[in-house]
N, C-alpha and C positions, 0 to 999 in steps of 0.2 A: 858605668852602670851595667852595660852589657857581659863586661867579665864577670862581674859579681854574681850576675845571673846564673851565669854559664857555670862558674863553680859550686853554686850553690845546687843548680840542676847533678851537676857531677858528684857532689857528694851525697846526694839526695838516691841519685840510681846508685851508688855504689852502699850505703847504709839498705837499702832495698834490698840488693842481693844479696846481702851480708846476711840478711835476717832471713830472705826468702829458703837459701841454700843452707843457712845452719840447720840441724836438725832442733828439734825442742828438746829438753832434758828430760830423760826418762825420769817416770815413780819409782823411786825402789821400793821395795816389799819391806814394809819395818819402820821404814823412814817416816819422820812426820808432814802427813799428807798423803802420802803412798796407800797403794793397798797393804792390808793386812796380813800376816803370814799364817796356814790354817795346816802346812802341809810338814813332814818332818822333811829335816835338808842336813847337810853336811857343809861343813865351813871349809875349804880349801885354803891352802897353804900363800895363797894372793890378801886372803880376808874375804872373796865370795862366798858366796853361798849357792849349792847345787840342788833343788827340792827333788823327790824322788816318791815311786810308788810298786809298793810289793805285792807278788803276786806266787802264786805256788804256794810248795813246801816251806817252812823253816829255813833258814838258807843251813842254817846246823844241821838238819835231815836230806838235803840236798845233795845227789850227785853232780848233776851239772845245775852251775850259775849262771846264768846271762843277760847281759845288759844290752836293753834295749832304745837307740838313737831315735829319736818320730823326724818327720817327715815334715815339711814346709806347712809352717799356720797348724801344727795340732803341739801335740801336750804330753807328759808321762799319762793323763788320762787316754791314750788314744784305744780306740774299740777293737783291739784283736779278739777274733772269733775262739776263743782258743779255751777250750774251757777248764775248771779249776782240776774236773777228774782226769782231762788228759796229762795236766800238767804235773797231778801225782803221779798219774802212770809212768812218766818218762822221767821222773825225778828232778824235777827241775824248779828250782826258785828265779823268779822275773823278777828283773829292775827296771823301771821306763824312769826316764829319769828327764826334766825339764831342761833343754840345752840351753844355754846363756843366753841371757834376756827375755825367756819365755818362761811366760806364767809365775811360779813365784823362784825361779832362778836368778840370779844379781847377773845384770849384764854385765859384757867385756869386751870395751874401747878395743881392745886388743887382739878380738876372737879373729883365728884363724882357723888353718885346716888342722896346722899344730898340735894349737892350743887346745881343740878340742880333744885329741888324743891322750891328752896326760890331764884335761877335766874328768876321761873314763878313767884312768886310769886312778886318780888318789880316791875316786869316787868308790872304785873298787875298795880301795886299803881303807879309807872312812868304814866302810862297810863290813869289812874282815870279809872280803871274798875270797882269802886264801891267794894262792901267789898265780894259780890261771882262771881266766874265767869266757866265756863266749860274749863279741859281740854280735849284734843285730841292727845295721841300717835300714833305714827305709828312704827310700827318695832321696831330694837332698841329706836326709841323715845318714847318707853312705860315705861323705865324705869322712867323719867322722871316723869313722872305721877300715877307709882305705889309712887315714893317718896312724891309727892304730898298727894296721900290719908294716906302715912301715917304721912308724918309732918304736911300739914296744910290741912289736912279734913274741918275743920271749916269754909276754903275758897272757898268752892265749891261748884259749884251749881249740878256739875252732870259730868260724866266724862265715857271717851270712849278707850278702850285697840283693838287699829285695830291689827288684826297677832301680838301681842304681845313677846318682845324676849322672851327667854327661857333660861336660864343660868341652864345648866347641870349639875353644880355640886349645886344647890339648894338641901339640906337636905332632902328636903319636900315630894322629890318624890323617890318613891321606887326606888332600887339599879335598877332593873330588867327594868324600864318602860325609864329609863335617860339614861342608856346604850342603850338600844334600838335604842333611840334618836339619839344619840352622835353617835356609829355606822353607822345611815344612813346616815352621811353628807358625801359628799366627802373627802377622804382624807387628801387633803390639808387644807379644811377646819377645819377638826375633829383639825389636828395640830396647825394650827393658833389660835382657841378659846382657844384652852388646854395650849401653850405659855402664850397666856393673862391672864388667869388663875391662873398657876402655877410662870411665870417667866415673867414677863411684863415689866423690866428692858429692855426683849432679845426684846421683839417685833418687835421694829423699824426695826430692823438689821434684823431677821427672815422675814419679808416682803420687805424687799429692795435688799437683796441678790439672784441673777441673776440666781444661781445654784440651787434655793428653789422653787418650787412651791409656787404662794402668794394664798390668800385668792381669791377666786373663780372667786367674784363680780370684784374685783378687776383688774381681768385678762381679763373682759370682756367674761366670761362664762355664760353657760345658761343650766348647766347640773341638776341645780335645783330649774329650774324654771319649770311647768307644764306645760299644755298645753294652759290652761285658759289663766297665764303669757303671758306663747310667743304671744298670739294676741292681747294680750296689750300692748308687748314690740312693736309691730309693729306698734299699733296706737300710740304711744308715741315717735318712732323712728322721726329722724329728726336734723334738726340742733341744738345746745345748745343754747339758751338762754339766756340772759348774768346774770341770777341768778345762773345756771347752771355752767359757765365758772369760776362763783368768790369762789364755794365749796372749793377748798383744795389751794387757792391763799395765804393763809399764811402759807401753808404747811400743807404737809400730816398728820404728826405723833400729832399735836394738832387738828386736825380737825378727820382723820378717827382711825390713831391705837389709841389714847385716847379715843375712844366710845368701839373699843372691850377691850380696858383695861378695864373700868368701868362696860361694862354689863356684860361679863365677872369674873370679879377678885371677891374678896370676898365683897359681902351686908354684911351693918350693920343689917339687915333684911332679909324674905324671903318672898313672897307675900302671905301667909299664917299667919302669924302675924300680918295683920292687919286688924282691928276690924272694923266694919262695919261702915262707916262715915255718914252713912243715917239713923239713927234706927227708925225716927217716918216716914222714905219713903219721907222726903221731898226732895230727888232728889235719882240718880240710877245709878250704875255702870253699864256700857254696855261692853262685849267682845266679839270682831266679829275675828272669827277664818275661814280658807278656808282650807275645808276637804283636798285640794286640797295641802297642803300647803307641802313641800319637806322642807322647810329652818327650821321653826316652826313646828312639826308636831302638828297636832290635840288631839293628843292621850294627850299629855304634857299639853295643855294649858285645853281641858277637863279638866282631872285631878285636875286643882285649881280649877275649876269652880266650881268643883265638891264638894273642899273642903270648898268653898267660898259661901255657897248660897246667899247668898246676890247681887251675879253678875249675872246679865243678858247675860245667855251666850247663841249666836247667833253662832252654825256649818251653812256655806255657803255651800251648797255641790258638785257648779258647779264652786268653786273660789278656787283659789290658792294664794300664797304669795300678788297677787298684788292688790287685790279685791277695794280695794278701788279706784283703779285709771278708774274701772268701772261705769259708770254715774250713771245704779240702784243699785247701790254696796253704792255707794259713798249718796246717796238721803236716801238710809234706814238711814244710819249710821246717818245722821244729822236731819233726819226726827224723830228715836227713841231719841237723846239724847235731844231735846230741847222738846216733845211732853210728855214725862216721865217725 
C-alpha cells in the first residue's frame, strides 16, 4: 500500500511539473480560435508569416529604406517621434516590422539570434527592397541586427544599434566590468536574465509563478528607468493603441520570454567577431548609447565600441534607456544613418 502511494505521489509531482514547466500553446493569427489578422504580412520561405507597417515615402520614391527591429513588449506600432515631413525630407521609407511571435507575426519554436537575421532579410526581398537596405534596433531588437552584420553584411546599406542589449555573460568582456553590470540590475531582474541564460526550459514557469518576483518591466516597474525615462514615460503614457493591445495576443512565452531566451542564452557569436561590413566606408555602423542608461549600462556597450572601431559610437549624456522615443534623440539617429 505504501509503494502504491509513493508512486502514485511520484507520478502525480512529475505530471505537475510537466504541465507547470510546459509553456501553453500560442494563438496563431488566422487559426481557428486565434486572433484575427488586420495587418498586411508577408509569408516566409518556412510558411510564417512577418506583419509589417509603412511609413515615409513610397518605397518606389525612396532613397533610403530602413527596416526597423522594436524593442522588448512593443510592436511594428511602436511611437517614434519622427515625423512624416522629416521622413520626406531625408527620403526615406520605414518598415517596423512585428518580430516573431509578436502581435500578428507567426511564432518561431526555432527563433534565434540567426534566425532573425535572414527573417530581415527575405522580409526585405518580399518587399522588393532592392538588394541593400538599413537596419534599426532598438533594445533587445539589436540583436537582430548584430545578426544581420554578421550573416548578411553584404545586404546593408548602413545600420544603427539604439541602447543596444547587453548579454552578460558575453566572453568578450572582462569578468570585472559584466559583473559590475549584472550586479546593478535589480534583483529580480539579475534572476530572470541568469534563468534564460543558464536554464530557459524554467523560464516560463520562473515568470508566471505568483510567489516569484517577475522581470521588472514586466511588473510595471520603473526602478530602472532614469530620470530622462520617467518624462518620457509620461509623454508616452496614455491609452494603448491597438498595435499595443495585439503585443503578447498570441501569448507571452513566444512573444516576450522567447526574446530574453534568445538575447540572453548562448550566441553562436559575440559582437566582437564581427568583421567590419563597410571596409571601403561605403556605409557606417552607428551606436547610440544613453549615459543615462540603468538597463544597458554605458560602461558595457563602450567597451565594444571600444573594441569595434569601426562603430560610430554616439554617448548621449542627458538620455537614458528610452532616448530614442525623444524627438531630437530620435531626428539625430535617423539624420546620422542615412547622411553617413
Amino acid at each position: 500500500m505504501i509503494g502504491r502511494i509513493a508512486v502514485g505521489l511520484v507520478v502525480g509531482f512529475v505530471g505537475y511539473t510537466y504541465v507547470a514547466l510546459r509553456p501553453p500553446s500560442p494563438k496563431i493569427c488566422g487559426s481557428p480560435g486565434g486572433p484575427p489578422v488586420t495587418s498586411p504580412r508577408v509569408r516566409l520561405g518556412d510558411g510564417r508569416h512577418l506583419a509589417y507597417m509603412e511609413r515615409g515615402l513610397p518605397k518606389e520614391q525612396a532613397k533610403h529604406k530602413i527596416i526597423v527591429a522594436h524593442a522588448f513588449g512593443d510592436s511594428k506600432g511602436l511611437k517614434l517621434p519622427i515625423s512624416e515631413e522629416l521622413l520626406k525630407e531625408l527620403e526615406i521609407y520605414l518598415v517596423a516590422f512585428d518580430r516573431a511571435g509578436y502581435g500578428e507575426s507567426d511564432p518561431n519554436p526555432k527563433r534565434s539570434v540567426k534566425s532573425d537575421a535572414f527573417d530581415i532579410q527575405e522580409l526585405a526581398d518580399k518587399l522588393q527592397l532592392g538588394p541593400k537596405f538599413y537596419v534599426v534596433g532598438i533594445a533587445l531588437g539589436a540583436y537582430p541586427v548584430y545578426a544581420c552584420l554578421k550573416y548578411i553584411p553584404h545586404r546593408l546599406s548602413g545600420a544603427a544599434l539604439v541602447v543596444p542589449l547587453i548579454n552578460y555573460w558575453w566572453r568578450c568582456f572582462p569578468a570585472k566590468l559584466s559583473e559590475k553590470g549584472l550586479s546593478g540590475l535589480v534583483p529580480q531582474d539579475r534572476w530572470a536574465f541568469t534563468v534564460a541564460h543558464y536554464t530557459p526550459w524554467l523560464l516560463h514557469w520562473w515568470l508566471t509563478q505568483k510567489w516569484i518576483p517577475s522581470f521588472s518591466i514586466l511588473e510595471g516597474k520603473t526602478d530602472l528607468f532614469s530620470s530622462s525615462d520617467l518624462e518620457i514615460l509620461k509623454q508616452l503614457d496614455g491609452p494603448q493603441n491597438e498595435e499595443q493591445e495585439k503585443v503578447q495576443q498570441q501569448g507571452a512565452h513566444e512573444s516576450l520570454h522567447r526574446d530574453l531566451i534568445v538575447s540572453f542564452g548562448k550566441w553562436e557569436f559575440e559582437p566582437t567577431d564581427i568583421s567590419n561590413p563597410f571596409p571601403n566606408n561605403e556605409g557606417f555602423v552607428h551606436m547610440w548609447q544613453g549615459y543615462e542608461d540603468k538597463i544597458f549600462p554605458f560602461e558595457l556597450n563602450r567597451y565594444i565600441a571600444e573594441q569595434l572601431p569601426w562603430i560610430r559610437y554616439h554617448e548621449v549624456a542627458d538620455a537614458g534607456h528610452l532616448l530614442i522615443y525623444k524627438a531630437a534623440h530620435c531626428e539625430a539617429i535617423f539624420r546620422a544613418l542615412v547622411s553617413s
